[in-house]
N, C-alpha and C positions, 0 to 999 in steps of 0.2 A: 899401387902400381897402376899405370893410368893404360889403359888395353885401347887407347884409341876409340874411332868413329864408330858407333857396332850400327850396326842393321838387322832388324827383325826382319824378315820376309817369310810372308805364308804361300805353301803352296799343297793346292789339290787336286791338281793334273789338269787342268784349263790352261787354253792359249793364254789367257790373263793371264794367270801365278808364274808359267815357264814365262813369259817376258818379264813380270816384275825380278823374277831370279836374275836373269839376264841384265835386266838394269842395275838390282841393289851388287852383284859382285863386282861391276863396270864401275858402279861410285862408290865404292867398298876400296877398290884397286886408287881411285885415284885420292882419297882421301886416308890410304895405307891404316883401313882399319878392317874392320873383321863380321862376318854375316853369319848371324843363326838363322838355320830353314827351321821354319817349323810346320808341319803337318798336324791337323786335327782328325780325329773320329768319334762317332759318336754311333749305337744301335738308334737307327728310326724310329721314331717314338710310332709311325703306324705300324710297325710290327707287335707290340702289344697287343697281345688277345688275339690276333688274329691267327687261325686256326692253318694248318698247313705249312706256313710261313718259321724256317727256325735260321736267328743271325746268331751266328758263333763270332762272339768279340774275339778269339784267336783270329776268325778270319778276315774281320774288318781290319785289324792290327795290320794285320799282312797284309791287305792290300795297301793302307796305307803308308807302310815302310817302303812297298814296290811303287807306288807313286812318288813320294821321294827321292828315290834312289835315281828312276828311270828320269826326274827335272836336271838333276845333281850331274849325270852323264854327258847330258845335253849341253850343260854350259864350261866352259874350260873355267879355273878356277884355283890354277897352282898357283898363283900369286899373292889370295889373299886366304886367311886361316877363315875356314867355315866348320863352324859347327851346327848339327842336327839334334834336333827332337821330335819325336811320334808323340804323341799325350791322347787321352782319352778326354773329351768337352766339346763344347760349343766352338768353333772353329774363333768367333770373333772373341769370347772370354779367353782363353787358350794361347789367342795372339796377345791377347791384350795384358794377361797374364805374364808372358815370355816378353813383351819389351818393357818392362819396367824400369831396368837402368841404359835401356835403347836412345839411341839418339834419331833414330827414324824407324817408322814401321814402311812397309814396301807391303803392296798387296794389289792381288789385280783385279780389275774389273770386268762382270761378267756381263756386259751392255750385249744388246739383242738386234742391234743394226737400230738404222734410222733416226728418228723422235726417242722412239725408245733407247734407246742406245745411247743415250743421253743420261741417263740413269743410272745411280750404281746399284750394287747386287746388296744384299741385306748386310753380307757381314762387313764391304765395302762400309757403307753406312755407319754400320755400329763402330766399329775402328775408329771410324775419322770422328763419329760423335762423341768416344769415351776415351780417347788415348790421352794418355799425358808426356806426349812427344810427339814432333811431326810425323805424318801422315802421310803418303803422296800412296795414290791410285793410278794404277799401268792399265789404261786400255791398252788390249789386243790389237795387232793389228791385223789380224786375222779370227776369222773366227773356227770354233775346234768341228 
């Protein structure tokens, strides 16, 4: 059964991810296909050993179910079928993971203004350097 156009899109609460969402449902909607958000987390590898410091993965989890959820509100989207996933990994392995029978990944960029802002952001990067499907990077048009 052929489910149409899909769209991976990552988000993690940046002006970039809330427009790439904003984008991939708009070409999701006109190509009457269907978007998976997907959210990544990971414990900070500098919290190892370090003393005082404790991350509860219940808590990252939930924050980043609340960050999904809060992008997901933001954009109207009864038109096209969206499905969700939280995963625990590397934000760009994660995505990279989740589109594999995608027909585009959607991701934003987290440029810094300027020259610099000229740049993508690492997982930007890693996306467009390993995917094995188109790619498009949403600069912000604002910044957060």
């Amino acid at each position: 059964m052929d489910k149409g156009f899909q769209i991976v899109v990552g988000i993690d609460g940046s002006a970039g991810s809330r427009e790439a969402l904003e984008w991939a449902i708009g070409e999701a909607s006109l190509r009457r296909g269907g978007v998976k958000v997907v959210t990544a987390w990971e414990v900070p590898a500098v919290a190892v050993g370090m003393d005082g410091l404790i991350w509860e993965p219940e808590a990252l989890s939930d924050a980043a179910h609340s960050i999904q959820e809060q992008a997901l509100r933001r954009v109207p989207s009864d038109q096209v079928p969206v499905s969700t996933s939280v995963v625990r990994g590397s934000p760009a392995g994660v995505l990279l993971d989740a589109s594999k029978d995608a027909d585009l990944i959607v991701v934003g960029s987290r440029g810094l203004g300027g020259f610099i802002g000229l740049l993508l952001g690492s997982v930007s990067t890693q996306v467009v350097h390993h995917a094995t499907c188109p790619v498009l990077v949403v600069k912000p048009s604002s910044t957060d």
